[in-house]
TORKOL-98195 format. One record per residue (C-alpha): x, z, y; residue in three letters. Coordinates in steps of 0.02 Angstrom, whole numbers, plus 50000, padded with zeros to 5 digits. Layout:
XZYALA ...
This chain:
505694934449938UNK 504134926749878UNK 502744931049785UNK 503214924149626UNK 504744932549643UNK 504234947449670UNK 503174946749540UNK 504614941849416UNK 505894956549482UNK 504294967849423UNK 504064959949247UNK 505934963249228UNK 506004979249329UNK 506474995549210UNK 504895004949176UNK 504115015749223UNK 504265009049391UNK 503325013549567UNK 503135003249709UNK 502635008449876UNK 502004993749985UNK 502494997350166UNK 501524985850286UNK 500264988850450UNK 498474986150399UNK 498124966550365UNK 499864963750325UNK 499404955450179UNK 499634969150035UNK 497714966049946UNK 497964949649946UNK 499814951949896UNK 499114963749740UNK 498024946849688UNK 499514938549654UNK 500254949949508UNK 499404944549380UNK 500614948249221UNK 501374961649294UNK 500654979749205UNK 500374993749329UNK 499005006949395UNK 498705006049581UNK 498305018749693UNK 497445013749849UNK 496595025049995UNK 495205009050016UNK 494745010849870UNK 494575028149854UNK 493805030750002UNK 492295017049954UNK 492255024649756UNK 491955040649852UNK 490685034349959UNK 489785024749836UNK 489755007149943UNK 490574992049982UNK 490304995450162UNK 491815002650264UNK 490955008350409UNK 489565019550287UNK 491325026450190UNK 492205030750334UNK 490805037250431UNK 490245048150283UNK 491995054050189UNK 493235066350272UNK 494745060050261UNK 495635076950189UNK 494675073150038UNK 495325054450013UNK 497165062750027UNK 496705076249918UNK 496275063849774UNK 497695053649813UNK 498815065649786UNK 497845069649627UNK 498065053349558UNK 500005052749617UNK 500165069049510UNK 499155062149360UNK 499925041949340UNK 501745050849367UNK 501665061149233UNK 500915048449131UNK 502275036749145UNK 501325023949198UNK 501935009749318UNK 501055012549489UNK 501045001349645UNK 500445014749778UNK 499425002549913UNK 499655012650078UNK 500295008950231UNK 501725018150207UNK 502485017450390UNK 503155033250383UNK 504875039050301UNK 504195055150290UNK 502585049950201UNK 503665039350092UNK 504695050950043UNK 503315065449997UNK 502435049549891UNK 504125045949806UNK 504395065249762UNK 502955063849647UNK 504085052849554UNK 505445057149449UNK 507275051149408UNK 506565040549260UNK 505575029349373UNK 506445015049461UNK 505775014649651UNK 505394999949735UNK 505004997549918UNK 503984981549948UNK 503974977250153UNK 502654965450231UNK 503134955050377UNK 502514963350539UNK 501194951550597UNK 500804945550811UNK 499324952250882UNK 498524934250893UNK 498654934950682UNK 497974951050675UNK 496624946350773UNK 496274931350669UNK 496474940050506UNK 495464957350568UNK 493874942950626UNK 493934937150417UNK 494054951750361UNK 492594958450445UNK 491534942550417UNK 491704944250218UNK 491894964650209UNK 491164971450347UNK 492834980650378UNK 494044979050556UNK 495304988550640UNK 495474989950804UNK 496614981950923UNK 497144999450988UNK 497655005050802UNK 498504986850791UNK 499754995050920UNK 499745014050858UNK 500465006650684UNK 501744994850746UNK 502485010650858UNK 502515021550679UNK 503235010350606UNK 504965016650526UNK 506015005050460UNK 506355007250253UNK 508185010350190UNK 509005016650039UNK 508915034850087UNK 506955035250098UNK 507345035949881UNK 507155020749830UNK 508165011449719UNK 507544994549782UNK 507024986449930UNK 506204969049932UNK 505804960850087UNK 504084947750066UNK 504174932650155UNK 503084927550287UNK 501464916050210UNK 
């Protein structure tokens, strides 16, 4: 699937809906999230917690200066508080893991509809080219050797993670 149609299936999705985006870093979810525009939801991001915590745009000051138990406490926090709001969340993680997907889902309960989006794994040569952008306009990169310790997590998604949908994005 597309963009755009991925973006419709979640305008006609049943609400309240959550979405877990499952991708290695610089798969393309950010960029992906630019793209719903009419689509109503809360996200919940570890970026961007970790820089509100750290009070800068810089990802090598935030990660330097936040412990990382603290970003997962207030993830979870927020997981607890948008679920029991009802609100429509689209939970921007890497989400390798079944087992991490599955204690994010569990948050969730039967009156959400649970939707799995999957990036495209990406070659090392457009990881490279993508991690040398990204660090030119946000001062952020990954390195090659966590490149490699992702794609080895990675577990592939299926129904029994919990969810009630699983959309594959296309390549772009």
């Amino acid at each position: 699937m597309n963009n755009e149609q991925i973006a419709a299936f979640l305008i006609s999705c049943p609400s309240p809906f959550v979405v877990l985006l499952v991708g290695i870093p610089l798969s393309g979810k950010d960029t992906f999230l630019k793209s719903l525009l009419h689509v109503d939801y809360v996200e919940i991001s570890t970026d961007k917690i970790l820089l509100q915590m750290a009070n800068t745009d810089d990802y090598r000051k935030a990660y330097s200066n936040i412990d990382s138990k603290l970003i997962k406490k207030e993830v979870n926090r927020q997981l607890i508080y948008y679920s029991a709001l009802n609100n429509n969340v689209i939970v921007n993680m890497t989400n390798l893991k079944t087992k991490r997907r599955k204690a994010t889902l569990s948050h969730f309960n039967g009156d959400f509809y649970k939707v799995a989006i999957v990036f495209p794994l990406i070659s090392r040569d457009e990881f490279v080219a993508r991690n040398e952008k990204r660090f030119k306009e946000q001062n952020k990169s990954i390195s090659i050797k966590l490149y490699d310790e992702m794609l080895d997590l990675f577990e592939q998604v299926n129904i029994m993670d919990g969810f009630n949908s699983i959309l594959h994005l296309d390549k772009y």
